[in-house]
C-alpha positions in Angstrom: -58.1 -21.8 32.0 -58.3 -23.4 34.8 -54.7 -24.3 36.8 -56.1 -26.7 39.1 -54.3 -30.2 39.3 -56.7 -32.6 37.6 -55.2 -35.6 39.2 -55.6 -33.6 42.8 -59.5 -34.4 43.6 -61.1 -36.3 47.0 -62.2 -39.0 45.1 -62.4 -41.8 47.3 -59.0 -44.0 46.5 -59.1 -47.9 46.5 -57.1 -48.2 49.7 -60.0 -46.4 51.5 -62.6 -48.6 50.6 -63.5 -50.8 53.2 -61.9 -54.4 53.2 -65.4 -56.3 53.1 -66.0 -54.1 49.5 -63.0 -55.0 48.3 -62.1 -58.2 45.8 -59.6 -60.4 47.3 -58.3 -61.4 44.0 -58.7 -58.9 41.7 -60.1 -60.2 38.0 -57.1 -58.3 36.3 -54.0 -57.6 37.5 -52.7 -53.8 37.6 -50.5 -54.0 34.8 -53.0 -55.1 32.7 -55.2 -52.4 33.4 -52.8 -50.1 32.9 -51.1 -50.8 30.1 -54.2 -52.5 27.9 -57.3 -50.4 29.3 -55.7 -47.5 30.3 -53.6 -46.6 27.8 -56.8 -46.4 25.4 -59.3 -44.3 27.4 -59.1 -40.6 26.6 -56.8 -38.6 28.4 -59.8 -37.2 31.4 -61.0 -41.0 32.3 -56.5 -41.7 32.7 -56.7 -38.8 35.2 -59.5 -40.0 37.2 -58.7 -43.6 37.1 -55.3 -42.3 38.5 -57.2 -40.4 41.4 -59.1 -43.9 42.2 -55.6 -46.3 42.8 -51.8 -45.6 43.6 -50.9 -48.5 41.3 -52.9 -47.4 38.4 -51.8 -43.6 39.1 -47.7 -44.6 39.1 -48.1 -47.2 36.3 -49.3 -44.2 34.1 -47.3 -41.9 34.8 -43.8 -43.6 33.4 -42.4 -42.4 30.4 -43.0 -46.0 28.5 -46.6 -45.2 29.5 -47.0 -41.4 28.3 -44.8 -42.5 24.9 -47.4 -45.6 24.3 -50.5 -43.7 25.3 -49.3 -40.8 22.7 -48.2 -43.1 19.9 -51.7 -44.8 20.3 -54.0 -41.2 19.6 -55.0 -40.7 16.4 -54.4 -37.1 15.1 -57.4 -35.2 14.4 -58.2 -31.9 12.6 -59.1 -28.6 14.8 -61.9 -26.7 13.9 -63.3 -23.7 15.9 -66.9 -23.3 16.5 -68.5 -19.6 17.4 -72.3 -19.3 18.3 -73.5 -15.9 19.5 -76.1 -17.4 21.3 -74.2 -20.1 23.4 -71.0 -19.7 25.0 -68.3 -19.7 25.2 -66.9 -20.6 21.6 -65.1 -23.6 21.1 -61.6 -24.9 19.4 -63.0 -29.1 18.9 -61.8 -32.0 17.0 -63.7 -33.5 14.6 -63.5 -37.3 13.4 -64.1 -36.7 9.5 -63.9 -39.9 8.9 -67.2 -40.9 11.7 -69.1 -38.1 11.0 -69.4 -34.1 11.7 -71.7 -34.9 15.0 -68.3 -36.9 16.5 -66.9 -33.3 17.8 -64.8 -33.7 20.9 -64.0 -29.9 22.9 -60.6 -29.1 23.3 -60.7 -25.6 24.7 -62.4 -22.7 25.5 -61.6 -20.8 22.2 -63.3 -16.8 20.9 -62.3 -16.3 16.8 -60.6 -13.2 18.0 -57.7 -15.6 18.9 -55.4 -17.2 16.5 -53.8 -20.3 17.0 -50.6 -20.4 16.3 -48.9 -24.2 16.7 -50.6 -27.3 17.7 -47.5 -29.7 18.4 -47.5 -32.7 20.7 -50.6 -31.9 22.6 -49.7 -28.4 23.3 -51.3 -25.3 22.1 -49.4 -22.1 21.3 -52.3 -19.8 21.3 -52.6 -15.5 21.0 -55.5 -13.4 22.6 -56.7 -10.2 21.1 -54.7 -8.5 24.2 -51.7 -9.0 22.6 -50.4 -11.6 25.0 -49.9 -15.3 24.1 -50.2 -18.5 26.0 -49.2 -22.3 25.8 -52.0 -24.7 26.8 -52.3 -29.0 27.2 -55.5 -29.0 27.1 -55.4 -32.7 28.3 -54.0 -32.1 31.5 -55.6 -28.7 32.0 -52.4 -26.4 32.3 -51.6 -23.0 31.3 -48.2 -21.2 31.1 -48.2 -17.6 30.4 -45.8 -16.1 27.7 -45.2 -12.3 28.4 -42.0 -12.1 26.7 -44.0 -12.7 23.5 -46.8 -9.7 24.0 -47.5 -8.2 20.8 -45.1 -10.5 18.9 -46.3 -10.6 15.0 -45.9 -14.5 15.1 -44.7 -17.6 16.5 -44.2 -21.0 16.3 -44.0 -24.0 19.3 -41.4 -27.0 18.6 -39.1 -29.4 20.7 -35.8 -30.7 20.0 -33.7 -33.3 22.1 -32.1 -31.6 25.3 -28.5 -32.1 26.8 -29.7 -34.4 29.2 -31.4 -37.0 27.1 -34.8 -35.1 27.3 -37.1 -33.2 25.1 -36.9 -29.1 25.6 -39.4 -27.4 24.1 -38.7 -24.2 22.1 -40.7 -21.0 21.0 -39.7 -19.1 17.6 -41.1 -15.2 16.7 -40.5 -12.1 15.5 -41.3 -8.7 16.6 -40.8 -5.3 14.7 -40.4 -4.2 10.8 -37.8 -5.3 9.7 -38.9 -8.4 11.4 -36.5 -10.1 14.5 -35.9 -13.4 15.2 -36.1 -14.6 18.4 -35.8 -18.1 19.8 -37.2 -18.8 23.6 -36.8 -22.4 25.5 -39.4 -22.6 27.9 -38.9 -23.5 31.3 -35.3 -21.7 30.8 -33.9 -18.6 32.8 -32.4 -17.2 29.9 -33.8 -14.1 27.8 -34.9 -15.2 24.5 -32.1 -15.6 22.3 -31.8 -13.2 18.7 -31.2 -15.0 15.5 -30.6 -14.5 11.4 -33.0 -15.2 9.3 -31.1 -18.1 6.6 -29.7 -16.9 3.5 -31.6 -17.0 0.1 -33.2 -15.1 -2.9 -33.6 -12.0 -2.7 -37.6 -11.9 -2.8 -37.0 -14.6 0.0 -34.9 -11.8 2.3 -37.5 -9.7 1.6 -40.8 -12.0 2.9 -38.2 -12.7 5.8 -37.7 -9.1 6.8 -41.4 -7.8 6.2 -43.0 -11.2 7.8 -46.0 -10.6 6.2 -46.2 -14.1 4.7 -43.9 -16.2 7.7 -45.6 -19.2 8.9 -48.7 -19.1 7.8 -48.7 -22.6 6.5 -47.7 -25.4 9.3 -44.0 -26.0 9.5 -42.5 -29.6 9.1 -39.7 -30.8 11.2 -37.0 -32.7 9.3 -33.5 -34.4 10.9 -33.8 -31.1 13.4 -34.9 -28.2 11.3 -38.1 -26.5 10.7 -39.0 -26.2 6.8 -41.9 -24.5 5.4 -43.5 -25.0 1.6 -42.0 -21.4 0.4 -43.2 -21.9 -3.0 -46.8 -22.1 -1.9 -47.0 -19.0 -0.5 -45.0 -16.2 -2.3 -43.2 -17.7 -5.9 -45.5 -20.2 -7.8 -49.2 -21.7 -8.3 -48.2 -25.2 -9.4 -51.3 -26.7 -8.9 -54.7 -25.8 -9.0 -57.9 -27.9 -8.9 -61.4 -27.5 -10.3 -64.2 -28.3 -6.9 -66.8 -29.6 -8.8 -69.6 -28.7 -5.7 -68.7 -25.2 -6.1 -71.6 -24.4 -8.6 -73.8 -26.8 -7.0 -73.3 -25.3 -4.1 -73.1 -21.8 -4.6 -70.2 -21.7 -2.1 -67.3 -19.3 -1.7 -64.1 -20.5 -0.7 -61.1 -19.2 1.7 -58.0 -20.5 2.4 -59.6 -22.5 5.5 -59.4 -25.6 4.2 -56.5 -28.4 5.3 -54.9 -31.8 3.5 -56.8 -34.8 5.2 -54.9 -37.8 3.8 -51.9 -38.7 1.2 -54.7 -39.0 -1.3 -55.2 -35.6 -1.1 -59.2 -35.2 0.6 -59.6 -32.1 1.8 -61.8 -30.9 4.6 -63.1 -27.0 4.0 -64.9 -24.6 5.7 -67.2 -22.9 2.5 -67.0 -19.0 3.7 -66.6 -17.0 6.4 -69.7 -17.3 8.6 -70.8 -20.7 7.4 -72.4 -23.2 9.5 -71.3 -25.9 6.6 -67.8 -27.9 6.3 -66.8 -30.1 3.4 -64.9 -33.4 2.4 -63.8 -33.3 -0.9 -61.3 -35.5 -2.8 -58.1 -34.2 -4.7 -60.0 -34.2 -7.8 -63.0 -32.2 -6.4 -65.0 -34.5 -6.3 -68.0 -33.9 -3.1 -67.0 -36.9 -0.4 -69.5 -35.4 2.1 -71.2 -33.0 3.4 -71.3 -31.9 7.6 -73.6 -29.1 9.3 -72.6 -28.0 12.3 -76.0 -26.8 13.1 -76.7 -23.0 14.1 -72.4 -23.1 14.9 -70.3 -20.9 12.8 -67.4 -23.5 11.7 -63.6 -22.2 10.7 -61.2 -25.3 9.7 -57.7 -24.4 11.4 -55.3 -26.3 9.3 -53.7 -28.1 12.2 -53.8 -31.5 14.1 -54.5 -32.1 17.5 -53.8 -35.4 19.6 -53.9 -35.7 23.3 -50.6 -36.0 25.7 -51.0 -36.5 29.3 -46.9 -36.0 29.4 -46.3 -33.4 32.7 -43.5 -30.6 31.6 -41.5 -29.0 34.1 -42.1 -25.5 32.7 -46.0 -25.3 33.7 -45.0 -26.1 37.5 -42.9 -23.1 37.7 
């Protein structure tokens, strides 16, 4: 990925332009434009617009500004997209809700990686080399994770620092019986070992084997990580009948993801298929979206853009 400072380009800035090109009275003033216009443009039109003024580049770069322009995204499923005939593949959003053809790229993305954790506009992603990297794909930035080569798994959350900030944290486990380790990034110190919690004894035994660890999306709750434990190794509570499956002749994976409280889900039908699907909680075909001649893979996590700058890609 490219390193480069998107904000960094020779774009010609508004103090340059010559004084006879220039408005004397501006129609808005720069507070305006910041906080109404640019706080709604996607996240590569706020790092130009910065390039273009010093006003408009230091009004968007305050933390009131980064926390509004998050809080104003709308979270949006990830999907990768493979194509043997066009590179490279692709990890996009899609807007279910507008229609299949509104995909928007998010990174450069080959189905031999795995993403792990998509969590405030950062990307915890593992290559086929073993190695794993963090990505904002927003602001283009890459940190490199070699502590975490050939880890089994991992996870990407944030907690409030010491200082009144936000540090960011990285949970995995290498070996059999699995350990624990906890990483901050940014921070000096080796990753820290911890104990898996207490519990059942089919429970110890998941934790120590790892086989089943995070493999659905974690939930933070008053400052601990919880996963749906009964979904994966104890019970089938629920099960529902997808009424498009004959219809369709489709075969379905667990690539699929919840969409809304009412339960829509959005599926991709089978390994290798161009086709994904909206369906309600009863079944019930919502719609149908083709992706074309691209192989489409649901990845059961949400994306949103930050333009926030974190210490621990500058080092």
């Amino acid at each position: 990925m490219d390193d480069a400072d998107p904000e960094e380009s020779s774009a010609t800035t508004a103090d340059e332009i010559p004084a006879h090109l220039r408005l004397s009275n501006p129609a808005l003033p720069d507070e305006l434009i910041v906080e109404e216009i640019l706080a709604r443009l996607p996240a590569k039109a706020v790092l130009r617009f910065r390039a273009a003024c010093r006003a408009w580049r230091s009004g968007s770069s305050t933390p009131r500004f980064l926390r509004t322009y998050y809080d104003r995204k709308v979270s949006l499923p990830l999907v990768a997209f493979s194509n043997s005939t066009k590179n490279p593949d692709t990890l996009d959003t899609i807007d279910v809700l507008a229609g299949a053809e509104h995909r928007r790229p998010v990174l450069a993305f080959s189905f031999g990686n795995k993403l792990h954790t998509s969590w405030e506009g950062l990307l915890l992603i593992s290559h086929t080399n073993g190695r794993y990297n963090i990505y904002n794909p927003a602001t283009r930035q890459c940190l490199s994770l070699p502590e975490l080569t050939s880890a089994r798994c991992a996870l990407l959350y944030s907690s409030p620092s010491t200082n009144g900030g936000v540090e960011y944290h990285v949970l995995f486990w290498k070996g059999r019986p699995a350990v624990y380790h906890v990483m901050t990034l940014g921070s000096s110190a080796q990753p820290r070992r911890i104990d898996p919690p207490e519990g059942p004894e089919d429970f110890t035994k998941v934790m120590a084997s790892g086989n089943h660890c995070f493999r659905t999306p974690s939930v933070m709750f008053k400052g601990a990580l919880h996963w749906d434990y009964q979904a994966e190794v104890w019970t089938l509570k629920y099960c529902i009948q997808l009424a498009m499956v004959d219809r369709l002749r489709l075969e379905f994976n667990l690539q699929h993801m919840v969409l809304s409280n009412n339960g829509d889900l959005l599926i991709s039908s089978a390994v290798g298929s161009t086709m994904l699907i909206q369906c309600d909680a009863e079944g019930n075909l919502i719609k149908e979206f083709s992706s074309d001649s691209w192989k489409a893979r649901v990845m059961g996590l949400w994306y949103k853009e930050s333009i926030a700058r974190h210490s621990f890609f500058e080092r």
